[in-house]
C-alpha positions as CSV (number, residue, x, y, z in Angstrom):
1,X,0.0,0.0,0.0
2,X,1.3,3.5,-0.9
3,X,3.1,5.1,2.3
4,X,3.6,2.2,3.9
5,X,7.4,1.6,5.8
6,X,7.3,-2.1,5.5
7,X,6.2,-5.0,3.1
8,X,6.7,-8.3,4.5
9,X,6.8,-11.2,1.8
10,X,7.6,-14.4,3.3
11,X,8.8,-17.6,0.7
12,X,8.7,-21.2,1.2
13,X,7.8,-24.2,-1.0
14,X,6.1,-25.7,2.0
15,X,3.9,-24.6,5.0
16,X,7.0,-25.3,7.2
17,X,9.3,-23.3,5.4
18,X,7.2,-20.1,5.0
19,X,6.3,-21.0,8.9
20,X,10.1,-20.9,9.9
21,X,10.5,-18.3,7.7
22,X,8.1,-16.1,9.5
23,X,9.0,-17.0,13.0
24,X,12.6,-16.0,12.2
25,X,10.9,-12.3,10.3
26,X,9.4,-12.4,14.2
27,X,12.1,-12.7,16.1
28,X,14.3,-10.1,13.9
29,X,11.6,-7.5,13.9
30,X,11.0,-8.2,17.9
31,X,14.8,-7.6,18.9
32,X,14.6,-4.4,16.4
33,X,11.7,-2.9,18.6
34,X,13.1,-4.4,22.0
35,X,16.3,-2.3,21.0
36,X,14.7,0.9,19.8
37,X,12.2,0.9,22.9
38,X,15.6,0.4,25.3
39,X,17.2,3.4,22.9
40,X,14.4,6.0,23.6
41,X,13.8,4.3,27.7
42,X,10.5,3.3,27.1
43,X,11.4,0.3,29.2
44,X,8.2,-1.5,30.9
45,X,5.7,-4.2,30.0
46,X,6.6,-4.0,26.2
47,X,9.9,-4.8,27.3
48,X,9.1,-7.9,29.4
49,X,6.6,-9.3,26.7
50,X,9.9,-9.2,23.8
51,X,11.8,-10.6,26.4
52,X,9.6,-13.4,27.5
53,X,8.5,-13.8,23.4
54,X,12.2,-13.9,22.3
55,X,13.4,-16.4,25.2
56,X,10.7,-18.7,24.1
57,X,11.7,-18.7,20.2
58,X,15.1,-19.2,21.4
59,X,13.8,-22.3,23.9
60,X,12.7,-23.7,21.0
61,X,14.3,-23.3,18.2
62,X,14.9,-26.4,17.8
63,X,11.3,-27.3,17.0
64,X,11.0,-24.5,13.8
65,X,14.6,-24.5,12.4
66,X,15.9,-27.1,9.6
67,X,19.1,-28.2,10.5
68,X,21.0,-25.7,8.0
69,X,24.5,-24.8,8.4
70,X,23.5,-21.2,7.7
71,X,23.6,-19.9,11.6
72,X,25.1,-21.3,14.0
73,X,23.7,-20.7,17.8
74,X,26.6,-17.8,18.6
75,X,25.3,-15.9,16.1
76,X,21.9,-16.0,17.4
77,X,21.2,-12.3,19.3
78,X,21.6,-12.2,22.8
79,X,19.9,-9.9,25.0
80,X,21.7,-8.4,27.7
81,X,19.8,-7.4,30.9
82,X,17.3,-3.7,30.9
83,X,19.4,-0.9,30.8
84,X,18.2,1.8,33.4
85,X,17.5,4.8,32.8
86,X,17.3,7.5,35.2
């Protein structure tokens, strides 16, 4: 749609693909906005939902990914604890 900022278009030649496809989109876009909410201090219950979201993603990534030498787990984000802002 004219305007808008983002266009998500998600490939897969099965339902599993496009599904792991789109739960990796997830995880990207949800450490993007846990990272810009931390950048402007609007720390708070947005904050503990990523957190919680992105934990369980990572719990069980096992479950979603095919085993592809593509990433290895180091290069998997990790989240460091809240900043504080005072």
């Amino acid at each position: 749609m004219p305007g808008d900022k983002y266009l998500i278009y998600i490939r897969g030649n099965t339902l599993d693909e496009a599904t792991e496809e789109a739960i990796h989109l997830t995880y990207w876009l949800l450490t993007r906005a846990l990272l810009e909410h931390r950048r402007q201090g609007r720390n708070g219950d947005f904050e503990a939902f990523a957190i919680e979201v992105l934990a369980s993603l990572q719990k069980y990534r096992h479950l979603y990914t095919t085993n592809s030498p593509e990433l290895s787990d180091a290069e998997w984000p990790a989240l460091t604890a809240p900043k504080r802002h005072r």
